[in-house]
N, C-alpha and C positions, 0 to 999 in steps of 0.2 A: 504494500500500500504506500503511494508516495505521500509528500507532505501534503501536498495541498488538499489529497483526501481527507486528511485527517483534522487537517484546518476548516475545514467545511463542515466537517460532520460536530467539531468544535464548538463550530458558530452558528448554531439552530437559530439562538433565540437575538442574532447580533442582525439590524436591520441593514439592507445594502441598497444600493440604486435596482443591484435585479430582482431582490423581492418583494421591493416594493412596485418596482415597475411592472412584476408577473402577479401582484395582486389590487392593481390599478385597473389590469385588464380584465383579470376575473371576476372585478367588481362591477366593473360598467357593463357589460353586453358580450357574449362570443364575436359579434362585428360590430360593437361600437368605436372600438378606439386601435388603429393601428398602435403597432410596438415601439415607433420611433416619435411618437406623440408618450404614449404612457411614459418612454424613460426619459424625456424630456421633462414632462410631468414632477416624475418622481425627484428626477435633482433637481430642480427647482422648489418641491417641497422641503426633501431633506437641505437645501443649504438655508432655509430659514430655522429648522431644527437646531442641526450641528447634532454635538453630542445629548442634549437635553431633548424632553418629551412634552416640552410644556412654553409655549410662546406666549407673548402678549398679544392681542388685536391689534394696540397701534400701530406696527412697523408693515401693518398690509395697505397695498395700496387696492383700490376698489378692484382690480382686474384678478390679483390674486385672490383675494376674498372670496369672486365667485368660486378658483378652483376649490379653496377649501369649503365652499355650502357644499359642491358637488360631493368632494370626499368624503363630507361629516356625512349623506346622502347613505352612503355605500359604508358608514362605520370605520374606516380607516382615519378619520378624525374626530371627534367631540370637542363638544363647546363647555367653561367651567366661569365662575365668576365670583369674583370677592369681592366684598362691599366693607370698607373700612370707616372711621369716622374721622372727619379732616381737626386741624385744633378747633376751628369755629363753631364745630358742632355738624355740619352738614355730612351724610353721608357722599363716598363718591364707591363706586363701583369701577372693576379691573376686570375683562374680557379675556380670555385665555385662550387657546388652540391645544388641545392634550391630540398627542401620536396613542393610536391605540398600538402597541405593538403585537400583541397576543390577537388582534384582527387581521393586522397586514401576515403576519407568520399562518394563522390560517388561510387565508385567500390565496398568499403562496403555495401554500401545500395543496392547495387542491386544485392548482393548474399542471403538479408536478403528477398528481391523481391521473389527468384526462391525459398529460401524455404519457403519462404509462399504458394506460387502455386503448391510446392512439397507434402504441407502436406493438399492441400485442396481435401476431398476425390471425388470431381467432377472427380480431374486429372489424377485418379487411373489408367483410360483404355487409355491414351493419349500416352503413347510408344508403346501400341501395335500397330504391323504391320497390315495394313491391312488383306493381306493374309492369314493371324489367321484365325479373324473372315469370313474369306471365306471359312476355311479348315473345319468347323463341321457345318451336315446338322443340319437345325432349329429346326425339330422335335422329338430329339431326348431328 
């Protein structure tokens, strides 16, 4: 087993651009989002992250925002909020962005599910239409 298998098997629960970007796609639709849109996606979410799970609102600008409603959409993000009291007496409130990671690690895993079943050759005839197999006589 080389290293980098072992670095991998290592880093189940360590979030990356590909597993996030393979459950970006798993979230949205089988055809909603090409792959080079989701990893696009993804580093641009993870570099508002970084190492932390947990962002402020203010540092979004309106265009990000929508991506994050979409991903809080699909659970890959939620929304959290603190309400402090300033010295005047008024409360203010603090908008958050929390990474679910235990979301994104299963979204991953079950794109890694269908290509396993994708690549088992049992599954080869499973999108054919019935009708096919109705359309040429046996005997031929």
């Amino acid at each position: 087993m080389n290293r980098i298998t072992k670095l991998n098997k290592g880093m189940k629960n360590t979030l990356t651009v590909d597993s996030l970007t393979e459950a970006i796609i798993n979230s949205i639709d089988r055809d909603g989002m090409p792959e080079e849109a989701a990893r696009g996606t993804a580093e641009h979410i993870l570099n508002f992250f970084g190492y932390s799970e947990r962002i402020i609102d203010n540092v979004l600008e309106p265009g990000d925002r929508d991506i994050f409603y979409l991903l809080e959409d699909t659970g890959i993000l939620t929304t959290e909020r603190e309400e402090t009291s300033l010295y005047d007496g008024r409360e203010w409130r603090i908008h958050y962005w929390k990474l679910q990671r235990n979301r994104v690690i299963q979204l991953a895993e079950r794109g890694d599910e269908r290509k396993k079943e994708m690549e088992d050759p049992a599954n080869i005839y499973e999108d054919i239409p019935d009708d096919v197999w109705a359309s040429r006589p046996l005997d031929e």
